[in-house]
N, C-alpha and C positions, 0 to 999 in steps of 0.2 A: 532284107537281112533279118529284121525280126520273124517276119514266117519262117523265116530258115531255121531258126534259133528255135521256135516252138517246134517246129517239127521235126526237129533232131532228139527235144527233150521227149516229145510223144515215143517217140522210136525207143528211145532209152528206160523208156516210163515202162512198153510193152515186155522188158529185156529186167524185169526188177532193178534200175540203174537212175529212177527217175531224180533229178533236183527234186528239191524242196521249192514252192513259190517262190520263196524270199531269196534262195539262190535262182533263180529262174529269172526273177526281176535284176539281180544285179549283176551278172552275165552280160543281158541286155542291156544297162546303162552301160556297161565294159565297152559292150560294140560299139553304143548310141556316141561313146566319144573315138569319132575316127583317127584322130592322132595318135591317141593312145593305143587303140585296138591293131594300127597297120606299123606304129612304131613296136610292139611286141614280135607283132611276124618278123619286121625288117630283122629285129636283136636275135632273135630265135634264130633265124636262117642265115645271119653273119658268122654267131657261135656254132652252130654246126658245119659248118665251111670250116672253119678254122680246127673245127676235132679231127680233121683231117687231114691237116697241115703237113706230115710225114707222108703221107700220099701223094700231096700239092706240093711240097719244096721238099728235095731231097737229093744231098748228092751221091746217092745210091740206085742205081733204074731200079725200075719196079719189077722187073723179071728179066733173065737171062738166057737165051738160049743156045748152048753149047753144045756141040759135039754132039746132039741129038739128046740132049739135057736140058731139065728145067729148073732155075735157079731162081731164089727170089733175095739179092741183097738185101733188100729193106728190111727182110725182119731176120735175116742169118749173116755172120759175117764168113766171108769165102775169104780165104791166102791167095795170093798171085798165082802159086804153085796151082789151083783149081783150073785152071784158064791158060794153064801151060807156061807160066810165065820161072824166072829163076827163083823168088825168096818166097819163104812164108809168113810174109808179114800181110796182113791185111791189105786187100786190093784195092787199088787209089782208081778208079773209073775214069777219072777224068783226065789218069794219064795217058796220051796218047798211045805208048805202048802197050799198056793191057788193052785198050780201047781196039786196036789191032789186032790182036792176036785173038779177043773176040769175035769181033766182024770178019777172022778169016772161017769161022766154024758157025757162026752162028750169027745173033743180033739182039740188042737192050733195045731196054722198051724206058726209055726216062720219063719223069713226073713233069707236069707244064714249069715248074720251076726247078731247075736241077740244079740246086744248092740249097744246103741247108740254114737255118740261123747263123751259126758257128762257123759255115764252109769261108775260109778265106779262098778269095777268087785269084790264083794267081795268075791266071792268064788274060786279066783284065785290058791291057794295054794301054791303060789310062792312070793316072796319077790320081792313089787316095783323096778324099774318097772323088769316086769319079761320075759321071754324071748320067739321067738315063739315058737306056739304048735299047738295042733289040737284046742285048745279052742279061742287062738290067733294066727289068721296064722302068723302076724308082730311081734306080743308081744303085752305086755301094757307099758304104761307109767309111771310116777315115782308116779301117783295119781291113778293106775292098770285101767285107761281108753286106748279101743282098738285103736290100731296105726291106722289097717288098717280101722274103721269105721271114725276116724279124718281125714286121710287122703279124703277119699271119701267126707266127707262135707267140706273139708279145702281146697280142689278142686273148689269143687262148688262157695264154698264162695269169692276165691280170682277172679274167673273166674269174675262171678255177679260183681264184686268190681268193678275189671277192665273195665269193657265194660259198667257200667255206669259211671266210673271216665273219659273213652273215650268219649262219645257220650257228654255228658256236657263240657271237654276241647274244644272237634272238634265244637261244636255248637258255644260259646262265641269265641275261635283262629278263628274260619272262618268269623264271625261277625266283630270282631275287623281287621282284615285281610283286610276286603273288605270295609269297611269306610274310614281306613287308606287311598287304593292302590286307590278307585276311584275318591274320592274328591280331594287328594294329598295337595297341598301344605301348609297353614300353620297346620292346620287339622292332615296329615300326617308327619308334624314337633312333634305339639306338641303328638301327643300319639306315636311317633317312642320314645321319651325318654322318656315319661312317661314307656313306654316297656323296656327299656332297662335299666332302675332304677331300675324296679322289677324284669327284669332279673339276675339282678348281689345281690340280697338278697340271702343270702344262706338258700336256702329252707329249707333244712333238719335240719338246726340248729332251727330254726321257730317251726317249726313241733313240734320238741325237747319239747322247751319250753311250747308251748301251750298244748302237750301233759301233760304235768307234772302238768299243772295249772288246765285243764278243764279235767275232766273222758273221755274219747271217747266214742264213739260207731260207731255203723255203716253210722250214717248220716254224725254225727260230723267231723269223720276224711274224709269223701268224700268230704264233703264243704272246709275244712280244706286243702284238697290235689289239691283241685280246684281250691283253690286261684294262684298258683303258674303253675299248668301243662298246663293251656288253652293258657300262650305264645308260647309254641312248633310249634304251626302252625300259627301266625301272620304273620311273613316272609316270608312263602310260598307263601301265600292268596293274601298278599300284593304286592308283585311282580307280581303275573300273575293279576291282577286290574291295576297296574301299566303300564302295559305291553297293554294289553288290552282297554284301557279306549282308549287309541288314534287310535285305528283298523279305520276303514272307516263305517265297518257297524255300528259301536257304534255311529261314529259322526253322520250318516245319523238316526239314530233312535234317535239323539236327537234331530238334525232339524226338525224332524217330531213333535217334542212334546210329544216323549216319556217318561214316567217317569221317575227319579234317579232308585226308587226302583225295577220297574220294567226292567231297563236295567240290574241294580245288577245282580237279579232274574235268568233272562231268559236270556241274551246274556253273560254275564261273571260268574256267578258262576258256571256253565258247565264245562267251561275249568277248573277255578280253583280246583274243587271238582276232575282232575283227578289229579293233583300233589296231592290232600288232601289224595287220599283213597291210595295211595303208602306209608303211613306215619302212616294210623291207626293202622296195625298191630306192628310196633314199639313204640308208643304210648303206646296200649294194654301193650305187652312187660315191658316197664317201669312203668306201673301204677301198674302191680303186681309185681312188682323186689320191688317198694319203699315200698306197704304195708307189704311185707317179712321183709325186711328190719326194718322197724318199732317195728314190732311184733317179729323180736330176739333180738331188742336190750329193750323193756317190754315200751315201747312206743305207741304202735298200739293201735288192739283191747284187750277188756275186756278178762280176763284169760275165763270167761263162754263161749267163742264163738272160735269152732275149728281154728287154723291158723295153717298155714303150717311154719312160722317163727317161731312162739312157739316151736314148734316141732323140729326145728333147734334147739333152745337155750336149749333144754333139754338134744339134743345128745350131746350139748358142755359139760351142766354139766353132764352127766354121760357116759363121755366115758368106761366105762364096759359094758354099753347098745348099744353096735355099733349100733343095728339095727335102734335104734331110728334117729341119725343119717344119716344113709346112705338111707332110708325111704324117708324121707325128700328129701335129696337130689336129689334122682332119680326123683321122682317126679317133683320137683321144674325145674330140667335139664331138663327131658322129656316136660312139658310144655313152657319153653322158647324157646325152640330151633326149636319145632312145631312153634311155631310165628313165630321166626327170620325165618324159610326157606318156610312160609307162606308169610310171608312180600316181600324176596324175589322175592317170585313168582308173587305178586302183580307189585312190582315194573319193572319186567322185560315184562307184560303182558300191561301195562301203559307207558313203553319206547316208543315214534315214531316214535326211527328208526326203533327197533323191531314190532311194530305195520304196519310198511307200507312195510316190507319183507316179508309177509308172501302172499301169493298166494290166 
């Protein structure tokens, strides 16, 4: 693995693309931790399955072919009236009449799951929710919507959630970090308690409330969740600025008449961004632990929008539906625990003492 690793960088090195040693070396510690390096692949190629989820579960085939025509529901909506049918109302596929008057002209081509999050399954033949089968590999739920088509966008959804409730925390903690740590003293007085006020609010009670008061959605509660997650990495930031700010090159690049901003920039946010990125994937980690959280206790998102906590709160109420439950779970567990020994591997690949052992 490591010859491989060198000689991808030589290839890259020939191409002006090469690492730097010290990113070279911790690359290599990356791989050197297997759990971490093959939990990355697994997360990577779970959320990319799932970007495709309207490919994979839809109750709409993926093409049409009529009357010597090519139609593609998934991404156009066709009226009954396209397919010969009486009304123009949007065509239900899975009524057997259109489904007929189809296959007298032509023939669909449906997605390995042919329901959507959303699709209530009315031809289920079983009583809410109902149990797996060949029609549901997981089952339905207690509204006969597919487990396993929710889960696939309940994935995606919290995935997206996360890594943009990430990248807005890390942007504003890093910012506020490095004001605090460079300028320091009263400066770094008064916003260290301004931070430490809004550290000791108890978020989730917050949350609570505003949830109850204001409908959520998808923006709301990421603004919502914003307010509170972006101090995680003040401390960090602020420290290695702190730390930093009195180095020799930083004094001589102000002698010079260097910028503030551009010392920020280019001589300390470097270092600081490597404590940063040992920290995102636990970040990651908790921003989808609290939308879960949210969305079992009916707090979160809107009931119309897949969530994998909903899905939790239904196993609770109907424990006779283990599946719905244990679904959930697996899931949920499978994706955390890829972070955590993502993070991990982050963290021990950005060690320098690990970083300067290696050969």
């Amino acid at each position: 693995m490591s010859s491989g690793i060198a000689a991808m960088s030589q290839r890259m090195g020939d191409r002006k693309f090469s690492l730097s040693p010290i990113n070279r070396r911790r690359l290599a510690n990356f791989v050197a931790n297997r759990r971490g390096f093959w939990s990355a692949w697994i997360f990577a190629a779970l959320f990319s399955i799932t970007l495709f989820s309207d490919l994979l579960a839809n109750d709409r085939p993926l093409f049409v072919w009529y009357d010597g025509a090519l139609f593609f529901p998934i991404f156009v909506s066709y009226s009954e009236t396209t397919f010969g049918g009486d009304f123009a109302t949007p065509a239900d596929f899975h009524d057997p009449y259109v489904a007929d008057l189809i296959t007298a002209k032509g023939a669909m081509m449906w997605p390995p799951i042919p329901f959507r999050f959303d699709t209530v399954d009315k031809e289920a033949g079983m009583a809410a929710p109902a149990r797996p089968s060949k029609r549901h590999l997981l089952g339905t739920d207690d509204q006969h919507r597919d487990v396993l088509a929710r889960i696939l966008y309940g994935f995606r959804l919290s995935v997206l959630f996360g890594v943009s409730l990430t990248i807005a925390s890390c942007f504003i903690g890093v910012v506020a970090g490095a004001v605090q740590g460079y300028f320091g003293g009263w400066t770094d007085l008064i916003f260290q308690r301004i931070v430490e006020i809004w550290h000791s609010i108890p978020a989730l009670y917050v949350l609570i409330v505003i949830a109850s008061v204001i409908k959520p959605d998808f923006v709301i509660l990421l603004l919502v969740l914003l307010l509170f997650s972006w101090v995680s990495l003040v401390g960090v930031v602020r420290a290695e600025f702190l730390r930093g700010r009195t180095l020799d090159y930083v004094l001589a690049a102000r002698a010079l008449g260097v910028g503030h901003s551009q010392i920020m920039v280019r001589h300390l946010l470097p270092n600081a961004m490597v404590a940063t990125m040992t920290f995102v994937p636990f970040i990651l980690n908790g921003s989808i632990t609290t939308l879960t959280s949210l969305d079992f206790l009916g707090f979160g998102l809107p009931p119309d929008y897949p969530s994998l906590g909903e899905l939790l709160r239904q196993g609770k109420n109907n424990l006779s539906a283990p599946w719905l439950g244990l679904s959930a779970f697996f899931v949920i567990g499978l994706m955390l625990s890829l972070l955590v020994f993502v993070g991990e591997a982050l963290r021990d690949a950005f060690d320098p003492r690990k970083t300067m052992e290696g050969g």
